[in-house]
C-alpha positions as CSV (number, residue, x, y, z in Angstrom):
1,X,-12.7,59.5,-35.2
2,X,-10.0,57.6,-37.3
3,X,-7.3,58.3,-34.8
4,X,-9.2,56.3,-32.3
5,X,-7.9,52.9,-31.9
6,X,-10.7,50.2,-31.4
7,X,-10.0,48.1,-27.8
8,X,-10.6,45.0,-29.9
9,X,-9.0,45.1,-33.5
10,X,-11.3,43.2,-35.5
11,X,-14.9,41.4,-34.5
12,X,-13.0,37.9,-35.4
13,X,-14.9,35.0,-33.6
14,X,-11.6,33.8,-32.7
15,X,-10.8,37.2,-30.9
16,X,-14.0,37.1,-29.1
17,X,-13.1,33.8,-27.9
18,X,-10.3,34.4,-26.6
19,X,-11.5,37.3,-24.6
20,X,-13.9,35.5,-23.4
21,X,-12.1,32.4,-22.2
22,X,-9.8,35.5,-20.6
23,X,-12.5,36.7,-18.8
24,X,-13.6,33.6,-17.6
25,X,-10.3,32.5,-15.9
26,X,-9.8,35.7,-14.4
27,X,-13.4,35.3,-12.8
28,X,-12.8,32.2,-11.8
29,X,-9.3,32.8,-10.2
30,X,-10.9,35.5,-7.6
31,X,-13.8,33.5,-7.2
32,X,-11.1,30.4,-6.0
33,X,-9.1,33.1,-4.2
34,X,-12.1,34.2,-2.1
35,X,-13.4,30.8,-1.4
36,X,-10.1,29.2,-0.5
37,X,-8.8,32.2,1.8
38,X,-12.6,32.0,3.7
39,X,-11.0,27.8,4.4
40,X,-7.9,28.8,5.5
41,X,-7.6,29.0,8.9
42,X,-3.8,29.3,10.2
43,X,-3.7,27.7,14.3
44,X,-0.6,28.0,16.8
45,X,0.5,24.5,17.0
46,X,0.2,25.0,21.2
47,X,-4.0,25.4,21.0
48,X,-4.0,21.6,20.2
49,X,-2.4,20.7,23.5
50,X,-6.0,20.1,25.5
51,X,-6.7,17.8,22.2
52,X,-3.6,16.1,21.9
53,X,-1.7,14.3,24.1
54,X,1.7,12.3,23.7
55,X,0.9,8.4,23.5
56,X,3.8,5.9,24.5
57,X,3.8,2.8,22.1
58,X,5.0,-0.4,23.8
59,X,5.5,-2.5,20.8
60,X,8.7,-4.9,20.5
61,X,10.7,-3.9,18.1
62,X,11.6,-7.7,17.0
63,X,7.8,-8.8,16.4
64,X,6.0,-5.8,15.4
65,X,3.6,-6.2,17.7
66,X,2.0,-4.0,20.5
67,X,1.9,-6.0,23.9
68,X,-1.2,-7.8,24.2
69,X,-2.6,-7.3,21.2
70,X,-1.2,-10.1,19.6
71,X,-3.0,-12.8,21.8
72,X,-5.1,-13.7,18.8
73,X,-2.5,-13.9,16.7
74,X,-0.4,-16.0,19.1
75,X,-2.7,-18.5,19.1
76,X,-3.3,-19.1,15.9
77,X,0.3,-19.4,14.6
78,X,0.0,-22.6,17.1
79,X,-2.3,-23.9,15.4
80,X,-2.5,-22.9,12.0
81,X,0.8,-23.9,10.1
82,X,1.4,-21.6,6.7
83,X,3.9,-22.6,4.7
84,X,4.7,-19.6,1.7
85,X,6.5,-20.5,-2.0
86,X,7.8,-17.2,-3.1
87,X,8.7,-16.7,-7.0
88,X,11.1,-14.3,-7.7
89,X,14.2,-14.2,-10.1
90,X,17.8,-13.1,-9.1
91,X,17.7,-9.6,-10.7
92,X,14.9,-8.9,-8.2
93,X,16.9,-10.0,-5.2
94,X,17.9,-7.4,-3.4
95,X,15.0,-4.9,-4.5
96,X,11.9,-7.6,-3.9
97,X,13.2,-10.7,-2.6
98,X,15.2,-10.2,0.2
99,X,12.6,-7.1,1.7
100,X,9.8,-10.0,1.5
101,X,12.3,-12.7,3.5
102,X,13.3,-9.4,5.8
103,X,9.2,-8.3,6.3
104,X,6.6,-10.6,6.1
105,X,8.1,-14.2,4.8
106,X,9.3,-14.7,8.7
107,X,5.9,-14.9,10.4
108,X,5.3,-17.6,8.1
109,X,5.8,-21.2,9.8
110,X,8.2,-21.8,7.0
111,X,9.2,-20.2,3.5
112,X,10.8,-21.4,0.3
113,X,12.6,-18.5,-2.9
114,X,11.8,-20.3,-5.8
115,X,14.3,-18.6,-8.7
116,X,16.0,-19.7,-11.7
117,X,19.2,-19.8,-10.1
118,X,20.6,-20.9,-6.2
119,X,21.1,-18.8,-3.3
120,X,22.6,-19.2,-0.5
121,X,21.1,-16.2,0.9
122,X,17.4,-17.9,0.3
123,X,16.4,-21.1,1.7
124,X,15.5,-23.8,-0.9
125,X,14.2,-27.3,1.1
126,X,11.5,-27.7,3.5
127,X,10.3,-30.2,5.6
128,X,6.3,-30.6,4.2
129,X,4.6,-32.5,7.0
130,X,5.4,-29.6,9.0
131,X,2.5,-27.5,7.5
132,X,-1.3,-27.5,7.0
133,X,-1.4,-24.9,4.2
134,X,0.6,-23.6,1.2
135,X,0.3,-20.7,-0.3
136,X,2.7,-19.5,-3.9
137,X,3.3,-15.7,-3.6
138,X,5.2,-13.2,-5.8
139,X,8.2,-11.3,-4.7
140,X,6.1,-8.5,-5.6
141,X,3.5,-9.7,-2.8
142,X,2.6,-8.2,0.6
143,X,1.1,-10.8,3.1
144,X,-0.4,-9.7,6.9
145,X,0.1,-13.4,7.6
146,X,-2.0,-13.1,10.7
147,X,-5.1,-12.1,8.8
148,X,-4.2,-15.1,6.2
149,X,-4.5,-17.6,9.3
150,X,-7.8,-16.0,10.8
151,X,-9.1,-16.5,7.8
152,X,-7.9,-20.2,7.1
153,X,-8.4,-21.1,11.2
154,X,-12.0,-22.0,9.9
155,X,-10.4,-24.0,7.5
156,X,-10.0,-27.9,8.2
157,X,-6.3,-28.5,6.4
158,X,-7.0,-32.4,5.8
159,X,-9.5,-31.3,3.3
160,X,-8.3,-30.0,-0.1
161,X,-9.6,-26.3,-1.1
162,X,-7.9,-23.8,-3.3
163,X,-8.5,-20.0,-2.8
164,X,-7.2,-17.5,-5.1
165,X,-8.0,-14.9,-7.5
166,X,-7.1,-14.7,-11.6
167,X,-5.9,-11.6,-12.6
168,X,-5.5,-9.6,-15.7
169,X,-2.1,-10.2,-17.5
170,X,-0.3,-7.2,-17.6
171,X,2.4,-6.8,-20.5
């Protein structure tokens, strides 16, 4: 009997951890296996063909917009004038500031880069009796400037109110 080697050298706690926790993760690996082969269900691309159908989008490629959707919109850019100060510093020009004039900062009625130093590629001096609202954005910022006037169209401009929110400084 001394010639046969025990599976298990030693009755460590350690040992009987570990071969437990060994266990375990084999278990649960064909347990997963099992399971997630039941979900798998592999499809020919062609049986979707009754389901799916190819859609034509008419939108114009210079406003974004799909035709006749914008009707709302339309109408309120008449009569709801935004006016947008955007901070931003000249090391984020070309990765913040110029996206945000290329994107979003032209559907506004008029917009102003406020940095520490002068651009010509940014424009600096509006005209203010042009507009009903301002609002300060960062360069960091992403504005769906038709959802900004819905929500201000209830607004009456000749009367002062402030909207914003105060955020955590982050460091």
């Amino acid at each position: 009997m001394r010639f046969i080697r025990p599976l298990f050298p030693g009755n460590s706690p350690v040992h009987i951890f570990f071969l437990g926790a060994l266990v375990g993760m084999f278990s649960f690996w064909i347990l997963d296996i099992r399971r997630s082969s039941e979900q798998l269900i592999v499809r020919n691309i062609y049986d979707f063909d009754d389901y799916v159908k190819p859609q034509k989008f008419h939108n114009d490629p210079e406003t974004g917009h799909h035709e006749g959707e914008d009707i709302l919109a339309a109408d309120l850019a008449k009569k709801v004038r935004v006016f947008v100060f955007v901070l931003t510093s000249p090391r984020n020009k070309m990765t913040k500031a110029i996206p945000v004039k290329t994107t979003w900062a032209r559907r506004f009625d008029g917009y102003l880069f406020i940095s520490s130093e002068n651009d010509k590629d940014l424009p600096a001096i509006p005209e203010i009796d042009k507009y009903d609202y301002f609002m300060k954005a960062d360069d960091d910022t992403f504005v769906i400037v038709e959802n900004l006037r819905y929500l201000l169209a209830g607004k009456n401009p000749n009367e002062p109110f402030l909207m914003g929110r105060r955020f955590k400084v982050i460091l």
